[in-house]
Residue, then its C-alpha position, 0 to 999 in steps of 0.5 A: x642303376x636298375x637294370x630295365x628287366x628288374x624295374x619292369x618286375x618291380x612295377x608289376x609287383x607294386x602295380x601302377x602305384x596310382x592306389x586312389x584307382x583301386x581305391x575307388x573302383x571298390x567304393x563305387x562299387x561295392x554294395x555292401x551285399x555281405x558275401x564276401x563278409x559271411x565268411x570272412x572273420x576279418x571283415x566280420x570284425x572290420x566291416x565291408x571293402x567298401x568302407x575300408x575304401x571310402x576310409x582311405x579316399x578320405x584320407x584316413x586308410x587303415x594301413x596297419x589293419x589289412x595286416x590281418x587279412x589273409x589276403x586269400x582272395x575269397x571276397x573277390x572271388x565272390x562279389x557278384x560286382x566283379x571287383x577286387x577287393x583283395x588286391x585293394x588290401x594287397x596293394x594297401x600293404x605295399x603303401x604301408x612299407x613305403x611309408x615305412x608302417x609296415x614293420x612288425x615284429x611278429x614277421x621277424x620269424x617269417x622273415x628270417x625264415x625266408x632269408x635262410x631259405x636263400x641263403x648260401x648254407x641252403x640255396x643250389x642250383x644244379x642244372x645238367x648239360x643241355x637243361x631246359x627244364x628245371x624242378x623247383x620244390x620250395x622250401x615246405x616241402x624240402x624241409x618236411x619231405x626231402x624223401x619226396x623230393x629224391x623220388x619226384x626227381x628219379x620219377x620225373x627224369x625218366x621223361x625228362x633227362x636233363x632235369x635241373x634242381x634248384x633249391x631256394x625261396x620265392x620269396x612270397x613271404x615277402x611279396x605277401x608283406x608288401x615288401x614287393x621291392x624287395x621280393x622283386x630284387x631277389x626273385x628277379x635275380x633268380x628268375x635271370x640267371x636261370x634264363x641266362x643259362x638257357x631255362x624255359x621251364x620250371x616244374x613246382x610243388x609249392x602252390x605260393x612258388x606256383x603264383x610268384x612263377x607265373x606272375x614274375x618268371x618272366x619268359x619262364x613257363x611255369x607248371x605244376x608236377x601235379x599236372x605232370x604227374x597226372x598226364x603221365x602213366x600213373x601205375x599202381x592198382x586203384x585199391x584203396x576204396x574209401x571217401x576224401x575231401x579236398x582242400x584247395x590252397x586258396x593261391x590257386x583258387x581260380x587254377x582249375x587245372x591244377x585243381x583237376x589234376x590233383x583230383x585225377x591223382x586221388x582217383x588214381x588211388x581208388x578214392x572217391x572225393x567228396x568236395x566241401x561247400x568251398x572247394x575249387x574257385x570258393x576255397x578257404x584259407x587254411x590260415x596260414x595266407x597272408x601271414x595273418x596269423x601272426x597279427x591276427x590269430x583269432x581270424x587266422x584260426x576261423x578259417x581252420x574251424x571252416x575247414x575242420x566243419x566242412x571236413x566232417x570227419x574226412x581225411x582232407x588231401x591238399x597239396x600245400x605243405x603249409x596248408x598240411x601242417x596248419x590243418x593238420x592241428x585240426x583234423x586228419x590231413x594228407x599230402x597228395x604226394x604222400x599218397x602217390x608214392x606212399x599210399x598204404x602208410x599215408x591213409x594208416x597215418x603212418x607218413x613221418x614229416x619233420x619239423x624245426x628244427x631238423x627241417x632246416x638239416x634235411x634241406x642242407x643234406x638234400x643239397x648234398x644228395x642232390x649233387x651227388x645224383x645230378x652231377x650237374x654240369x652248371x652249379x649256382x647258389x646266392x652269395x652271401x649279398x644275394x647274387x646267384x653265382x652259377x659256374 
C-alpha cells in the first residue's frame, strides 16, 4: 500500500488529474497574440496553444506531439493573459504515459542515464554527526567536474562542518517525460530518508535538481550554493576586466534570486555583464529542456541558433552543466564555477571537462574521495530495487 506521504508527492507531481481544466483554461483564454509563437520553432511549426487546446477538448489531443516541445516554459512566461500553457503540454505528457503512448526509444539513452545515476555503482550518501545540511551536486556536474565537486565541499564546510554529500539522481528526466509516477516513487525515497536521519537542508548546483527539490522535498529547504557562495566572502582581486553575457537555464526562469546571485559571482571576478534580449524571466532554452532534442532536433537546435545571435561574439557564463556543453557546439560558453576557482584558465578556455564515457569513472571515483574526506558517521546508497539504505 502506498505510504500517505508518497501518494501526496504522487498527486502533486500529476496535478489534480482533471486535464479537461487545463485544457480549457487555454482555449478560453488564449488569443492567438503570436508571443509565445515568435520565438518558439515548435509552435511556429505546430500552431498556437490554443489550438492544441480545442484539439483536445474535442477529443482528439495530440498526445505524441508535445513530445517535441522543450517544455522551457517561455510561452507562459509571455502570454500577456496569464495562462500556463507550458504546464498544458507537461501535464499532456503525463496522459500520454498513462495511456501508455509515451514510450519512445530515442528516450532509451536519457533513461538509462537516469537509472545509472541511482544506481548502487554510483549512489551515496555521507552524512556526518550531527548533519542537517547536506550538498547535492547532481549528476552533470559530478561526471564533468568532480575536481569542482571536492573544492565546493572544503569551500563550504568551512562554514558549514557537518556538511553531507549525496551523490544521486533527481530524477528530472523522468518527471520531464511524464513519467511522474515513476519520478515520485524514486525521488520520494530519497527525499525520506534523508528527513528520517534529521536533513533540513539541501544545497544544489543543478539548476533541474534545483526545481525537483523545491516542488517534491517535502519539509527539505532548498538553496542553491550559488546563493551561498555569493553571501559569503567571495576573496580574490576583481582583475579580470572584460565583457560576458549570461544564460539563464530556462528551469529557473522566474528564480530571480538565483539569477542575481550568479551575476554578483561574475562581478566579483571583474567582469561586467551585458545581458542578451532574453535573459532572466524571458530566457531561452538551451535545447536540451524537455528531452526535445531527441524527438525533435530542428526545434531543439533553434534554440541554440537564438542563443549563439544574442551572444554576438561574447563568452556566455551559465550554471548548468547541461546548458554548457549544448551551447558549447555553438559558441564560447563557461561554467560560473569554473570561473570562481579557476579564473585565469576558464577566460583562456584552458578549463578541461570530461566526457563519456570517463564521466561515468569520475563519479564512481569521486564516491571514493568523498568517503575518504567525510568520514561520515551515516552511509546510505539505493540498492539494486531502488531503496535508500542508510546504516
Amino acid at each position: 500500500m502506498m505510504s500517505e506521504s508518497k501518494d501526496k508527492t504522487l498527486q502533486k507531481q500529476e496535478g489534480s488529474g482533471n486535464i479537461v481544466v487545463l485544457y480549457t483554461m487555454v482555449a478560453q483564454g488564449c488569443i492567438e497574440c503570436g508571443r509565445c509563437r515568435k520565438a518558439c520553432r515548435f509552435l511556429q511549426a505546430n500552431g498556437m496553444p490554443r489550438g492544441f487546446a480545442e484539439e483536445a477538448l474535442a477529443g482528439r489531443p495530440d498526445l505524441r506531439g508535445v513530445f517535441a516541445c522543450s517544455l522551457c516554459g517561455l510561452c507562459t512566461s509571455v502570454c500577456p493573459q496569464d495562462i500556463d500553457p507550458a504546464a498544458m503540454f507537461a501535464e499532456m505528457r503525463r496522459e500520454a504515459v498513462r495511456r501508455g503512448q509515451g514510450r519512445f526509444r530515442r528516450h532509451r539513452g536519457l533513461i538509462s542515464y537516469e537509472r545509472w545515476g541511482g544506481s548502487p555503482l554510483l549512489s551515496w550518501y555521507g552524512l556526518p554527526t550531527g548533519c542537517d545540511t547536506v550538498f547535492f551536486p547532481g549528476c552533470s556536474l559530478a561526471g564533468t567536474r568532480p575536481r569542482r565537486i571536492l573544492q565546493l565541499y572544503e569551500h563550504l564546510e568551512r562554514t558549514i562542518p557537518a556538511l553531507g554529500v549525496v551523490l544521486d539522481c533527481c530524477t528530472k528526466p523522468s518527471h520531464s517525460l511524464g513519467r511522474t509516477r515513476h519520478s515520485a516513487d524514486v525521488f520520494g525515497e530519497l527525499v525520506r530518508a534523508l528527513q528520517a536521519d534529521g536533513v533540513r537542508n539541501v544545497l544544489v548546483a543543478c539548476p533541474s535538481c534545483y526545481t525537483m527539490w523545491r516542488d517534491y522535498g517535502g519539509k527539505i529547504t532548498v538553496r542553491t550554493l550559488y546563493e551561498d557562495l555569493a553571501g559569503r566572502d567571495i576573496g580574490g582581486p576583481a582583475q579580470y576586466p572584460a565583457t560576458v553575457t549570461v544564460h539563464d537555464p530556462c528551469s529557473v526562469r522566474n528564480e530571480t534570486h538565483i539569477h542575481e546571485a550568479v551575476r554578483k559571482l561574475i562581478a566579483a571576478r571583474g567582469l561586467q555583464v551585458e545581458e542578451m534580449p532574453h535573459h532572466g524571466t524571458t530566457t531561452v532554452c538551451c535545447g536540451e529542456g524537455g528531452a526535445a532534442g531527441c524527438l525533435a532536433p530542428q526545434f531543439a537546435d533553434n534554440w541554440g541558433r537564438i542563443r549563439e545571435q544574442e551572444a554576438a561574439g561574447r563568452r556566455i557564463i551559465t550554471y548548468c552543466a547541461g546548458c554548457v556543453h549544448l551551447l558549447g557546439r555553438r559558441t564560447t560558453v563557461s561554467h560560473v564555477l569554473d570561473l570562481f576557482f579557476d579564473p585565469d584558465k576558464t577566460l583562456a578556455d584552458q578549463v578541461r571537462v570530461a566526457r563519456p564515457p570517463l564521466t561515468w569513472l569520475h563519479r564512481f571515483l569521486l564516491k571514493g574521495k568523498l568517503r575518504r574526506r567525510l568520514k561520515p558517521a551515516i552511509i546510505g546508497r539505493r540498492g539494486a530495487d531502488g531503496r535508500v539504505r542508510m546504516k
